[in-house]
Biotite code that builds the C-alpha atoms (Angstrom):
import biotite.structure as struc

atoms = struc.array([
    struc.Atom([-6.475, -1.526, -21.670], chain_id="A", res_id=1, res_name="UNK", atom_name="CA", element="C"),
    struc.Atom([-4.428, 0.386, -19.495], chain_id="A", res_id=2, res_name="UNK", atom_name="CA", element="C"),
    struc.Atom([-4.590, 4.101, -18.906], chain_id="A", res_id=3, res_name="UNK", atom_name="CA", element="C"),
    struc.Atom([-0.609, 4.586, -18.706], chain_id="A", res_id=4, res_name="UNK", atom_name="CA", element="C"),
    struc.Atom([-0.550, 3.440, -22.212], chain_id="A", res_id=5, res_name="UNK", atom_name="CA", element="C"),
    struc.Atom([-1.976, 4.729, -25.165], chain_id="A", res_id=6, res_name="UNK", atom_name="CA", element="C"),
    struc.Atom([-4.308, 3.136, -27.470], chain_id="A", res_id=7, res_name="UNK", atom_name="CA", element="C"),
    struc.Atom([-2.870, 2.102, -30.484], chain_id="A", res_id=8, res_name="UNK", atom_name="CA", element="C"),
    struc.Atom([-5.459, 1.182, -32.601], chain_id="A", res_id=9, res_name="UNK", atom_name="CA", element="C"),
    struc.Atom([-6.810, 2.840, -35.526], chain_id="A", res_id=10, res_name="UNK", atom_name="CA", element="C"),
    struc.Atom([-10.050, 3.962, -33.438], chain_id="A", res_id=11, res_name="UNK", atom_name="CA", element="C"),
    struc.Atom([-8.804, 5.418, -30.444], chain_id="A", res_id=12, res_name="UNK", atom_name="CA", element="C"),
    struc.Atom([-11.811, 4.708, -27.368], chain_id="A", res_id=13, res_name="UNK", atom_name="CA", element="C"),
    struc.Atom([-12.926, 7.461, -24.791], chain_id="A", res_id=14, res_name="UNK", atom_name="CA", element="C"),
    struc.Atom([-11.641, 7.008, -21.670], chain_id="A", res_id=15, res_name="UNK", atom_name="CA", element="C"),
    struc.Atom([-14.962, 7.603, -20.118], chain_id="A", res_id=16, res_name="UNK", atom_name="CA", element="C"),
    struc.Atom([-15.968, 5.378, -17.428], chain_id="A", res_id=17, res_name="UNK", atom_name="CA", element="C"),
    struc.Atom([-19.218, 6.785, -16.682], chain_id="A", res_id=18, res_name="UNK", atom_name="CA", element="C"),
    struc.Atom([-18.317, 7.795, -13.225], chain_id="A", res_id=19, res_name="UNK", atom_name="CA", element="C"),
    struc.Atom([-18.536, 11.641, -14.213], chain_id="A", res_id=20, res_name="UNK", atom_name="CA", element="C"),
    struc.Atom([-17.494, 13.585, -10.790], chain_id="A", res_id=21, res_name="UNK", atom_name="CA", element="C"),
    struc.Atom([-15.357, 16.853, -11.245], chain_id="A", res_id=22, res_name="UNK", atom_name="CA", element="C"),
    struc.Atom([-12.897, 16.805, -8.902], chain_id="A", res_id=23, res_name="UNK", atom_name="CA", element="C"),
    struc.Atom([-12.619, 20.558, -7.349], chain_id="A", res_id=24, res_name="UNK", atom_name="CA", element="C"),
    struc.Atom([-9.393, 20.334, -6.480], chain_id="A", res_id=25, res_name="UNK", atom_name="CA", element="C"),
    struc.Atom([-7.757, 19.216, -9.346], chain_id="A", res_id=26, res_name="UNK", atom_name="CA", element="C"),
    struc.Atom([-9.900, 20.104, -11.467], chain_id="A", res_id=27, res_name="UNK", atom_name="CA", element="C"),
    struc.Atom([-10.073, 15.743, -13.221], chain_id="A", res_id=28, res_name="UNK", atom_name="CA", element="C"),
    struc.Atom([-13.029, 14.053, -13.620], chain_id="A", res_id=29, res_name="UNK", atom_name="CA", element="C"),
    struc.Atom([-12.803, 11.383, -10.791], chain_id="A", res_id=30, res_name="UNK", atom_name="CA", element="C"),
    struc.Atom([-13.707, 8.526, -13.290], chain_id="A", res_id=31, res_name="UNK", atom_name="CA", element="C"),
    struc.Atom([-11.288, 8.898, -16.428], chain_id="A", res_id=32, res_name="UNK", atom_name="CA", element="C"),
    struc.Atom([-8.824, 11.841, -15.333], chain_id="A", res_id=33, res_name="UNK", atom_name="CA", element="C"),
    struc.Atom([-9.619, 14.304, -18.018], chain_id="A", res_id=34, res_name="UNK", atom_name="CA", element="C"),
    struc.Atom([-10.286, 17.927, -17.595], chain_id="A", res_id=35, res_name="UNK", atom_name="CA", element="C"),
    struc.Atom([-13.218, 19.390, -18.897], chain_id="A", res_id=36, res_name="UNK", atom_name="CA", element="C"),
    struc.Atom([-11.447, 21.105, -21.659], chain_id="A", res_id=37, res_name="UNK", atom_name="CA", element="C"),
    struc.Atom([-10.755, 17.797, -23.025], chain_id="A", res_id=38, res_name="UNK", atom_name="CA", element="C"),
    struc.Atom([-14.429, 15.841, -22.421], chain_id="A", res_id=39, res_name="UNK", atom_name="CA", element="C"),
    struc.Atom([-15.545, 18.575, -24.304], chain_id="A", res_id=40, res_name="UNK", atom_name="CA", element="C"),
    struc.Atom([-13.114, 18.378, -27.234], chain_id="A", res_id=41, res_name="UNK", atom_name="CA", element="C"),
    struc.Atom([-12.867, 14.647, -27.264], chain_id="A", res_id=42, res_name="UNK", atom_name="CA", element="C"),
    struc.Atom([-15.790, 14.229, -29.850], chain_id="A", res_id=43, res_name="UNK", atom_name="CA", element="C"),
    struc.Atom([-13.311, 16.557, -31.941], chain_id="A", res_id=44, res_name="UNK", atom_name="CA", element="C"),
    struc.Atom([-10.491, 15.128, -31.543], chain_id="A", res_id=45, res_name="UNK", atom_name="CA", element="C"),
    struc.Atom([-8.224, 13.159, -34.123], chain_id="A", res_id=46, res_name="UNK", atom_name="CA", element="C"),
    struc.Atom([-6.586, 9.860, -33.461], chain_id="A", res_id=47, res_name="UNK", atom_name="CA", element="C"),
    struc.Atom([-2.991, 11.111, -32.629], chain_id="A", res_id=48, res_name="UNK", atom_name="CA", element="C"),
    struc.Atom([-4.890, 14.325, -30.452], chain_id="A", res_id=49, res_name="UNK", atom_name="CA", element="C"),
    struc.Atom([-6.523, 11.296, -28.830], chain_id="A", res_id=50, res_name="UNK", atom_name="CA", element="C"),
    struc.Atom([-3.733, 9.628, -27.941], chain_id="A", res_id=51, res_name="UNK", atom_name="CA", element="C"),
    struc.Atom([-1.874, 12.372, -26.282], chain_id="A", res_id=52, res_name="UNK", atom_name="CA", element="C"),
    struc.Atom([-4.887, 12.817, -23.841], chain_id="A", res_id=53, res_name="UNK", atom_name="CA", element="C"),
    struc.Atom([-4.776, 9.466, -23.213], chain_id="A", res_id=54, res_name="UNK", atom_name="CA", element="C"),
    struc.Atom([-0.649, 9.717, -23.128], chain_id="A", res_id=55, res_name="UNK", atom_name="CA", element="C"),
    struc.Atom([-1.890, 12.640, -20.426], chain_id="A", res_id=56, res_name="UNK", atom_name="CA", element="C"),
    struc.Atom([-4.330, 10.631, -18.639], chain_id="A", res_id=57, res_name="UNK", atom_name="CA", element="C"),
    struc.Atom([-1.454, 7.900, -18.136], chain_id="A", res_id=58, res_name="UNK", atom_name="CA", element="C"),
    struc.Atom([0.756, 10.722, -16.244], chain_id="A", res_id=59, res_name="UNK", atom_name="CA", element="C"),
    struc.Atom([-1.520, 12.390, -13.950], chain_id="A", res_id=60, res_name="UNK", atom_name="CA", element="C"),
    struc.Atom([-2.522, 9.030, -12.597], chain_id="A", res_id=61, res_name="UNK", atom_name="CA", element="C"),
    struc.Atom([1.247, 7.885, -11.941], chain_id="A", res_id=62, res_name="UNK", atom_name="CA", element="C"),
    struc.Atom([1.437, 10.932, -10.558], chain_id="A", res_id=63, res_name="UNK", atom_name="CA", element="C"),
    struc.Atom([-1.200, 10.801, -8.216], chain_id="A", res_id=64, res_name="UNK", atom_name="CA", element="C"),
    struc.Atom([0.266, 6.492, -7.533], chain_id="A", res_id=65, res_name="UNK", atom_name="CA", element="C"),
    struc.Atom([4.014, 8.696, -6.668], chain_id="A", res_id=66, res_name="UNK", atom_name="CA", element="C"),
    struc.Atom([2.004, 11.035, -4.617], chain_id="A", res_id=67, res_name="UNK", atom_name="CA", element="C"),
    struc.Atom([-0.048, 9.044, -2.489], chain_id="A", res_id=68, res_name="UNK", atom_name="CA", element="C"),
    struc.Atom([3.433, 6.528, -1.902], chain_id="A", res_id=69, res_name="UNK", atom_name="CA", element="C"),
])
């Protein structure tokens, strides 16, 4: 599945990748590009809240593609 596109299935998945490094810049977690407001809210979350961080995810890492270009 692709980050830049959100999941659109009933049972949205984390975006967790298990590589769980704060960046200290940012302020992303190096592995899935979530902040920690939303690792800590994602157990919370409902589907469509879900998809918007994932909708969120999808930008900052085009973003950071544009950037780095």
């Amino acid at each position: 599945m692709s980050a830049r596109e959100a999941p659109r299935a009933s049972a949205v998945p984390s975006p967790c990748v298990n590589v769980c490094r704060m960046n200290a810049a940012n302020g992303l977690c190096e592995g899935c590009a979530r902040t920690l407001d939303e690792i800590a809210a994602w157990g919370g979350l409902d589907e469509e809240a879900k998809r918007e961080v994932w909708h969120r995810i999808g930008l900052r890492r085009n973003a950071a593609k544009e950037k780095s270009s």
